[in-house]
Biopython code that builds the backbone (N, CA, C, O; Angstrom):
import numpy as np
from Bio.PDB.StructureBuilder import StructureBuilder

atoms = [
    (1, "UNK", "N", (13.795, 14.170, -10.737)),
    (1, "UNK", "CA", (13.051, 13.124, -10.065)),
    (1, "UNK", "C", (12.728, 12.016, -11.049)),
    (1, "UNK", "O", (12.515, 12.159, -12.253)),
    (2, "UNK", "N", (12.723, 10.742, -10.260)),
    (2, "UNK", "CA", (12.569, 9.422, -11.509)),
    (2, "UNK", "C", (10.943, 9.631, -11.403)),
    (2, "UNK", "O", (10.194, 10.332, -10.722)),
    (3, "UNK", "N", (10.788, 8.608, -12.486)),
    (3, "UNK", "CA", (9.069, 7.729, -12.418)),
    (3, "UNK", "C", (9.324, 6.882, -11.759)),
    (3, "UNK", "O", (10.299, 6.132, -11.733)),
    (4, "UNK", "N", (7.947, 6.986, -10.839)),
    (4, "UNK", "CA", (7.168, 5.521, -9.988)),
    (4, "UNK", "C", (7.520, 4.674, -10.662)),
    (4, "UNK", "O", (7.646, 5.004, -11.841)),
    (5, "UNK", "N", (7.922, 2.914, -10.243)),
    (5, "UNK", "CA", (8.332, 2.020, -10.210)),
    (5, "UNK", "C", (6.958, 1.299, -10.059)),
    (5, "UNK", "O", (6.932, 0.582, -9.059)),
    (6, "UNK", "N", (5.924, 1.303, -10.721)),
    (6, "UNK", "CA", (4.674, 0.766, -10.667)),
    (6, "UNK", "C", (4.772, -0.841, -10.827)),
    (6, "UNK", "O", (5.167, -1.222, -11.929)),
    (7, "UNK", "N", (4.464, -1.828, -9.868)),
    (7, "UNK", "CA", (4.177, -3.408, -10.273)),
    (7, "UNK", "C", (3.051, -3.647, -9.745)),
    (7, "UNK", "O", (2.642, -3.043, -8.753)),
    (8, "UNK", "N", (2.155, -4.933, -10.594)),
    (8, "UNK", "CA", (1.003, -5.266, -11.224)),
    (8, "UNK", "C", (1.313, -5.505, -9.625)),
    (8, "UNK", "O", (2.431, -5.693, -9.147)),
    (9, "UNK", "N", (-0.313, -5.440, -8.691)),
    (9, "UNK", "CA", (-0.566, -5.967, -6.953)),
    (9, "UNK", "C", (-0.041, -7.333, -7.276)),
    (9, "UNK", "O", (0.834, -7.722, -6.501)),
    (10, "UNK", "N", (-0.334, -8.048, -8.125)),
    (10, "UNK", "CA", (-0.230, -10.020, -7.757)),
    (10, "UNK", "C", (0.862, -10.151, -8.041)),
    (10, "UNK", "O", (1.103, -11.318, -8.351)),
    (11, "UNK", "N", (1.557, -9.607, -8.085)),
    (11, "UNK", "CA", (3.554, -9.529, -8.027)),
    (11, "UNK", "C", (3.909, -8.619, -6.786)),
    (11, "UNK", "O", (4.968, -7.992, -6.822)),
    (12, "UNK", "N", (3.018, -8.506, -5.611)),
    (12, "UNK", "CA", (3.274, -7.925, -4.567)),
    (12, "UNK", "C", (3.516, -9.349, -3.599)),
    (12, "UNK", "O", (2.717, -10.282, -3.674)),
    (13, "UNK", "N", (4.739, -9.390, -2.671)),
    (13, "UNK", "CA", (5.015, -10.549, -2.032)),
    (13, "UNK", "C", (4.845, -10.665, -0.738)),
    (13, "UNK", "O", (5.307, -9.848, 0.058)),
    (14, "UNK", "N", (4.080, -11.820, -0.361)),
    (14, "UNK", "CA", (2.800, -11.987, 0.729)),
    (14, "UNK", "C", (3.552, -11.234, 1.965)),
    (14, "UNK", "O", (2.999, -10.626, 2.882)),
    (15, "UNK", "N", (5.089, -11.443, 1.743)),
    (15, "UNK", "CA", (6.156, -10.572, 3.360)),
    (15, "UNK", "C", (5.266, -9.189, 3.504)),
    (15, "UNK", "O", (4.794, -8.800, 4.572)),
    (16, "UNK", "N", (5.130, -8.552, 2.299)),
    (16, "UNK", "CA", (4.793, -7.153, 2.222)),
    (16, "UNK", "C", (3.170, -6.674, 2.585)),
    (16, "UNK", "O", (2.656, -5.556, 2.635)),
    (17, "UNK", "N", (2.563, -8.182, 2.834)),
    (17, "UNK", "CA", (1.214, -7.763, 3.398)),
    (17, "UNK", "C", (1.084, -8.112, 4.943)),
    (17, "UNK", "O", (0.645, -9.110, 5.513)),
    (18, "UNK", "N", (1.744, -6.669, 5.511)),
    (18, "UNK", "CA", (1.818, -7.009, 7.233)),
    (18, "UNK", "C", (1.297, -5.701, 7.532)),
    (18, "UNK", "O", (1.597, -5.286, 8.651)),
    (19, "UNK", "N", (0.399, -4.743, 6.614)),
    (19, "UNK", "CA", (0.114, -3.602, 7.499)),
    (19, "UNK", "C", (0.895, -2.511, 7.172)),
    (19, "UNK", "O", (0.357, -1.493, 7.608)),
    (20, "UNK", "N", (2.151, -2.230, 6.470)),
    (20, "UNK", "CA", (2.671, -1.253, 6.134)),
    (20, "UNK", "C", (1.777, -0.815, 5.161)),
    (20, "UNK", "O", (0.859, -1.462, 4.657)),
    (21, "UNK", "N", (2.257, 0.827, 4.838)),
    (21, "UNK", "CA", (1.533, 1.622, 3.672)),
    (21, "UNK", "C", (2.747, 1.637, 2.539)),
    (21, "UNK", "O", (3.966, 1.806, 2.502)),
    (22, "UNK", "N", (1.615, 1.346, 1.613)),
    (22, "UNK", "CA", (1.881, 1.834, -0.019)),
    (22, "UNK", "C", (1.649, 1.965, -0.851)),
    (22, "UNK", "O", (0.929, 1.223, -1.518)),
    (23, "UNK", "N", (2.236, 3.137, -1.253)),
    (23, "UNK", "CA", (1.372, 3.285, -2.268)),
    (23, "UNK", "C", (0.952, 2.895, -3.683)),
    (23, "UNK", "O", (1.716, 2.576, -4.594)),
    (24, "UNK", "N", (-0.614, 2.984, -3.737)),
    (24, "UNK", "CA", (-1.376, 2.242, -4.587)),
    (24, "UNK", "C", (-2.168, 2.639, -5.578)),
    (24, "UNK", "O", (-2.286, 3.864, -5.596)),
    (25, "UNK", "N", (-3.059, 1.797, -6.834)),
    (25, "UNK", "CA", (-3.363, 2.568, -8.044)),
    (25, "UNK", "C", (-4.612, 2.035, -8.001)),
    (25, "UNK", "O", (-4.689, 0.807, -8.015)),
    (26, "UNK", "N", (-5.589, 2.670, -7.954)),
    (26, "UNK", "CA", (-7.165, 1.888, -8.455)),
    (26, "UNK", "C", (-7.831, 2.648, -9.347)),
    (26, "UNK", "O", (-9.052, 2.498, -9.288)),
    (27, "UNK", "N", (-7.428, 3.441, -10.182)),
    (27, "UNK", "CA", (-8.088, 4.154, -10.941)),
    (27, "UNK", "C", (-7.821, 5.912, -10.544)),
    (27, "UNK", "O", (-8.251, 6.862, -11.198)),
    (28, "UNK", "N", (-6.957, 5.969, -9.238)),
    (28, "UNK", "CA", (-6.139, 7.256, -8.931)),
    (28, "UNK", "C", (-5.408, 6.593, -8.063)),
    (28, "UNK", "O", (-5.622, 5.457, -7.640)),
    (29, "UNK", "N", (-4.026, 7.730, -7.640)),
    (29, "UNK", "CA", (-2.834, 7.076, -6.805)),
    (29, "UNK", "C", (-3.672, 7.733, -5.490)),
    (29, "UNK", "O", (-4.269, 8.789, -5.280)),
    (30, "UNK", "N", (-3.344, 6.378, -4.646)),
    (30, "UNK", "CA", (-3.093, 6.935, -3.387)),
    (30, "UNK", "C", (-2.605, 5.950, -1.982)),
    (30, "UNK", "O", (-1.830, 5.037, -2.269)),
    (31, "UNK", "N", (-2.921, 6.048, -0.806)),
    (31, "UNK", "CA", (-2.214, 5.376, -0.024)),
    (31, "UNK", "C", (-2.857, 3.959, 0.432)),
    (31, "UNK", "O", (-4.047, 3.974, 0.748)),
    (32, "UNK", "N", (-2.358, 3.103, 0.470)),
    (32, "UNK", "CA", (-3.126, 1.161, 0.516)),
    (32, "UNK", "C", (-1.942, 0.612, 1.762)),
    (32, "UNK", "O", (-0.717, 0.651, 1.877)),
    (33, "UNK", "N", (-3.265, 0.027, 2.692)),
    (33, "UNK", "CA", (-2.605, -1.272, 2.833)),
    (33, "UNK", "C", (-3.191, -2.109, 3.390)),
    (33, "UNK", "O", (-4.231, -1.721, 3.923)),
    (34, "UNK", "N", (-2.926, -3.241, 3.504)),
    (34, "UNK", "CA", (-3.118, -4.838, 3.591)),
    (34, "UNK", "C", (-4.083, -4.678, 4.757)),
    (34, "UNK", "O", (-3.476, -4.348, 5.776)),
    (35, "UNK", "N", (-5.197, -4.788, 4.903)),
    (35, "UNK", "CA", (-5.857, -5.331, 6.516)),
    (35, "UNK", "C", (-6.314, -7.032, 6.193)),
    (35, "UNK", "O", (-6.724, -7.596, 5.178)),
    (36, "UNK", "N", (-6.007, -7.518, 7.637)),
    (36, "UNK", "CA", (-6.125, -9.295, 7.475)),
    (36, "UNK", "C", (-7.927, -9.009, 7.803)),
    (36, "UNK", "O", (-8.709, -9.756, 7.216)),
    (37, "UNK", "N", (-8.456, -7.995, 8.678)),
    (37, "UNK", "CA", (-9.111, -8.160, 9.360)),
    (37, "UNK", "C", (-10.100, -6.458, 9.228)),
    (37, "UNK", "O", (-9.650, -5.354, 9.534)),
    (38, "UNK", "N", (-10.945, -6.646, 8.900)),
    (38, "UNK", "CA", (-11.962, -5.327, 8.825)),
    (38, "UNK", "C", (-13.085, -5.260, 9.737)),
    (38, "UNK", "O", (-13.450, -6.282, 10.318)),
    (39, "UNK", "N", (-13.860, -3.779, 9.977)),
    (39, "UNK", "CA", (-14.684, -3.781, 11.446)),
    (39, "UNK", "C", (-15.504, -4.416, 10.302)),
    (39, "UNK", "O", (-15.328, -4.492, 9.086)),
    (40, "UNK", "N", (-16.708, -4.949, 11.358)),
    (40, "UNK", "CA", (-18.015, -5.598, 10.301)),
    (40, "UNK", "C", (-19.252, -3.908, 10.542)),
    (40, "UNK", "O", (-20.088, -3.487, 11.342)),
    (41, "UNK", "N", (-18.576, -3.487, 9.221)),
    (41, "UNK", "CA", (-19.399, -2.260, 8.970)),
    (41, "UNK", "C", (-20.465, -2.494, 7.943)),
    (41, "UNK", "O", (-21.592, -2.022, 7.788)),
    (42, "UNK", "N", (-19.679, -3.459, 7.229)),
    (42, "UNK", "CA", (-21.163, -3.988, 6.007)),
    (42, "UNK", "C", (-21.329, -5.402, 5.766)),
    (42, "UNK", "O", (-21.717, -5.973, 4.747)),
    (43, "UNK", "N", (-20.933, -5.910, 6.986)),
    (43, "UNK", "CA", (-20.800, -7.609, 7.267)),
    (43, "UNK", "C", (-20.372, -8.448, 6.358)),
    (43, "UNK", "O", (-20.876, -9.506, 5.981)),
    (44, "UNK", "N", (-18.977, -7.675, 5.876)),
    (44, "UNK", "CA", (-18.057, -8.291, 5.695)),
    (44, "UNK", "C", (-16.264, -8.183, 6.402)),
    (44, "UNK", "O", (-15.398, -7.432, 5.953)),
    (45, "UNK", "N", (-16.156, -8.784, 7.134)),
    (45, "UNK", "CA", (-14.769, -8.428, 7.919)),
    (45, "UNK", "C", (-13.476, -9.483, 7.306)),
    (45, "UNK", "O", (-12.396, -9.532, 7.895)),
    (46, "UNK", "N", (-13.762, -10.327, 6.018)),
    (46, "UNK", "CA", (-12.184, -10.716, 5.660)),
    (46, "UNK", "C", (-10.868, -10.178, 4.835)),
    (46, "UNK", "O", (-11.101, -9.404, 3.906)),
    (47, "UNK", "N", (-10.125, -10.370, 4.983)),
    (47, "UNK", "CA", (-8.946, -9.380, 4.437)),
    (47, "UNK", "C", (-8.760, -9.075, 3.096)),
    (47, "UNK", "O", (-8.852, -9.886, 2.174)),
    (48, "UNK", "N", (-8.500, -7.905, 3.000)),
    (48, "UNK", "CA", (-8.358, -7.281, 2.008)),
    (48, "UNK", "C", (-7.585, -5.603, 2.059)),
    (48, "UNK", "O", (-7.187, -5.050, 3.084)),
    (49, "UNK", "N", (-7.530, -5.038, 0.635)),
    (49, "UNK", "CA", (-7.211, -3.778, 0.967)),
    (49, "UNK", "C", (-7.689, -2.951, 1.085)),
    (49, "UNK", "O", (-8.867, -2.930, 0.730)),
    (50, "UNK", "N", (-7.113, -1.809, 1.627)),
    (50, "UNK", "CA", (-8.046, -0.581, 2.406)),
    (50, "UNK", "C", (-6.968, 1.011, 1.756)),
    (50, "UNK", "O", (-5.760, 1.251, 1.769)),
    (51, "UNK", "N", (-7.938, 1.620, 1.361)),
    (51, "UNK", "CA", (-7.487, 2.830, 1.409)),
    (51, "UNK", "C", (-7.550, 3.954, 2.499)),
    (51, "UNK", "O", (-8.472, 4.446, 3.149)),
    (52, "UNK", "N", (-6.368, 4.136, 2.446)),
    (52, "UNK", "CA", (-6.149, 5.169, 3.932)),
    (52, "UNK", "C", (-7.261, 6.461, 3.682)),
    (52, "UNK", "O", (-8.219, 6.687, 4.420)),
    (53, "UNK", "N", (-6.825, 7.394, 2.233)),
    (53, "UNK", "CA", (-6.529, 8.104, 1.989)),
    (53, "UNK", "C", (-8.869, 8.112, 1.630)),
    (53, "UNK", "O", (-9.383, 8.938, 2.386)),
    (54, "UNK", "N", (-9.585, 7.618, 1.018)),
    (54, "UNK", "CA", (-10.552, 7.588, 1.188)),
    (54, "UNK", "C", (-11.865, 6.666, 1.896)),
    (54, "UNK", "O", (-13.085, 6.701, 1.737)),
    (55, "UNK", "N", (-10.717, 5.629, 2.965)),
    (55, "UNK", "CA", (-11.154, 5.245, 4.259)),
    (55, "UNK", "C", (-12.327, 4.491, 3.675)),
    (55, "UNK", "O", (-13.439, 5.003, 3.806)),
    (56, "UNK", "N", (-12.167, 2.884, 2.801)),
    (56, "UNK", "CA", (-12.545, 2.041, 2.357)),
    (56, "UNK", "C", (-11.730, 1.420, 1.613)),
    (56, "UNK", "O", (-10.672, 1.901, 1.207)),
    (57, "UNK", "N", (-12.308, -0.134, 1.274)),
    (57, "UNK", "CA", (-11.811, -1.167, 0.327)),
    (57, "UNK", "C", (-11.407, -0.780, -0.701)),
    (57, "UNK", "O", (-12.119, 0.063, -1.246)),
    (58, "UNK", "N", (-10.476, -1.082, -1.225)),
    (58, "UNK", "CA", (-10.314, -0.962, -2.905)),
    (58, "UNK", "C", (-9.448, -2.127, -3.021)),
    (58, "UNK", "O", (-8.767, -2.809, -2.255)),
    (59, "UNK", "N", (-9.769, -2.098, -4.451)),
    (59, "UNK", "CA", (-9.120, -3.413, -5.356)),
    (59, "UNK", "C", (-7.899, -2.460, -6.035)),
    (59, "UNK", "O", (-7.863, -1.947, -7.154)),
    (60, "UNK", "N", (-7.277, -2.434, -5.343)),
    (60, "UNK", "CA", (-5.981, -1.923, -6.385)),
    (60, "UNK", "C", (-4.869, -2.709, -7.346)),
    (60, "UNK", "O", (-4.202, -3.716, -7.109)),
    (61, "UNK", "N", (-4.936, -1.801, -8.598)),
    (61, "UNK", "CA", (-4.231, -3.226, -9.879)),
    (61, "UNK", "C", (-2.839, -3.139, -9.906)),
    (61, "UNK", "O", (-2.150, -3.998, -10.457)),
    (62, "UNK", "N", (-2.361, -2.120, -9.325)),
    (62, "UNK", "CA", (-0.612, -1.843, -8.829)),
    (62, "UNK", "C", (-0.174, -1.653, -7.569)),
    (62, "UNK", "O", (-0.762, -1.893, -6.514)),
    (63, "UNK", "N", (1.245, -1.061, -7.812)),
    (63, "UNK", "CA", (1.437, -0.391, -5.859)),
    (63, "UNK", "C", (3.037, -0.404, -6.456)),
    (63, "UNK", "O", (3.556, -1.013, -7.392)),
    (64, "UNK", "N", (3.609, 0.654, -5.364)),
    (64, "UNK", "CA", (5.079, 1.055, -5.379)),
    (64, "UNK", "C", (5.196, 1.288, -4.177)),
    (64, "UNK", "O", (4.390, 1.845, -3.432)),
    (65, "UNK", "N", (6.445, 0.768, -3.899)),
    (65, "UNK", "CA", (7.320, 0.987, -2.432)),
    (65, "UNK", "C", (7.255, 2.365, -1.975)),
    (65, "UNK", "O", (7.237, 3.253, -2.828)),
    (66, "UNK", "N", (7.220, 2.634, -0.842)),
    (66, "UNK", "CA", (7.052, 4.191, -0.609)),
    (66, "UNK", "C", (8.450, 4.387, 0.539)),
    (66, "UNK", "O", (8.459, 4.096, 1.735)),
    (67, "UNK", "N", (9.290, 4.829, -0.084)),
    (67, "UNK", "CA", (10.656, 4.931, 0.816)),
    (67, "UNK", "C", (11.494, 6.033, 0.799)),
    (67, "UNK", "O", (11.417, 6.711, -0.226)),
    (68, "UNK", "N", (12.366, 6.444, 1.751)),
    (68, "UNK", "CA", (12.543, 7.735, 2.323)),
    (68, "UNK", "C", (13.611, 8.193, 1.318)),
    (68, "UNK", "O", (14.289, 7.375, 0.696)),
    (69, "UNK", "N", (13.769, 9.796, 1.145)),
    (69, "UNK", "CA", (14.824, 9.821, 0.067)),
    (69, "UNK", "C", (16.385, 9.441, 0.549)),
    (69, "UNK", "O", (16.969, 9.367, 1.630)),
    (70, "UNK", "N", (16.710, 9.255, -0.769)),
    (70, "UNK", "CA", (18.117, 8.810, -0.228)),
    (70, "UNK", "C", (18.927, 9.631, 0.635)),
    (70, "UNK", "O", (18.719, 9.218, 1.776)),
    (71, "UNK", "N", (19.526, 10.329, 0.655)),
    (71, "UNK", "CA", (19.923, 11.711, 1.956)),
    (71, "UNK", "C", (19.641, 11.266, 3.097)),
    (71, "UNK", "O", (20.599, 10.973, 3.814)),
    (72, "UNK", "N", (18.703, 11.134, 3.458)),
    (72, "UNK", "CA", (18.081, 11.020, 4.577)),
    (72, "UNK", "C", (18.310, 9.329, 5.230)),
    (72, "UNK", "O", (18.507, 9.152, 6.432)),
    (73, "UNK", "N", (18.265, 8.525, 4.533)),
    (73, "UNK", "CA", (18.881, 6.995, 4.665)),
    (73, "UNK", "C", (20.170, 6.792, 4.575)),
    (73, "UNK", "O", (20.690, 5.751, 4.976)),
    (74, "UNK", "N", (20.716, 7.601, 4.128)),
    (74, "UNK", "CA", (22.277, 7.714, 4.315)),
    (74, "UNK", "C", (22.758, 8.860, 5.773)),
    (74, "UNK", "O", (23.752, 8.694, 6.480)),
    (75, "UNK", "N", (21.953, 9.744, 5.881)),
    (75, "UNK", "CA", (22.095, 10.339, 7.329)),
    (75, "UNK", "C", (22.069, 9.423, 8.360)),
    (75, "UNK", "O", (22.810, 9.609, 9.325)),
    (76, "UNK", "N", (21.359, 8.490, 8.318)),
    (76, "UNK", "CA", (21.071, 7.373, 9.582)),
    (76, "UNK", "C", (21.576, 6.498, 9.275)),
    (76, "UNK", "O", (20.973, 5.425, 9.280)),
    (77, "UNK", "N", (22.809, 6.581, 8.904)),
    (77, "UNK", "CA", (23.588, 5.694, 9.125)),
    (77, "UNK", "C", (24.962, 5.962, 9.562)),
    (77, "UNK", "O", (25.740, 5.008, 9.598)),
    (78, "UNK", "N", (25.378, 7.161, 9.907)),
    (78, "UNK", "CA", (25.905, 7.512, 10.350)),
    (78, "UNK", "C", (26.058, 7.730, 12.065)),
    (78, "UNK", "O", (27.020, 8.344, 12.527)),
]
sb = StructureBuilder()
sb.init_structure("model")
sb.init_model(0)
sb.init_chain("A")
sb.init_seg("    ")
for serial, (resi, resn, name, xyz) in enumerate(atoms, 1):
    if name == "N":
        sb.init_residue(resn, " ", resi, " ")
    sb.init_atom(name, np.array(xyz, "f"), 0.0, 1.0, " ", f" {name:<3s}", serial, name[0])
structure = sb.get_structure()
């Protein structure tokens, strides 16, 4: 198995902030993504990122593509 392909978030490209998950680094790995729009739970609702995985904001300083193994992307294409 390779190493994560880790890049700094502000080299993440704005296409890639539509709501997909990926994964992300804030001081542990885990799963991030983009909300434009948050409930007003602490009256703040503008966009930012959200962790799935402990269900709040985080500022995360990386992130890597999270994509299916190869096998399996080559099955569907068949």
């Amino acid at each position: 198995m390779g190493r994560i392909e880790w890049l700094e978030i502000e080299h993440l490209p704005e296409e890639m902030k539509d709501g997909r998950r990926l994964l992300g680094w804030h001081g542990v790995e885990t799963l991030i993504r983009w909300a434009d729009k948050f409930a007003d739970v602490y009256g703040d609702t503008s966009a930012g990122w959200y962790d799935m995985v402990l269900d709040r904001r985080v500022q995360p300083t990386h992130f890597a593509e999270i994509n299916a193994p190869d096998q399996i992307l080559r099955g569907s294409e068949q």
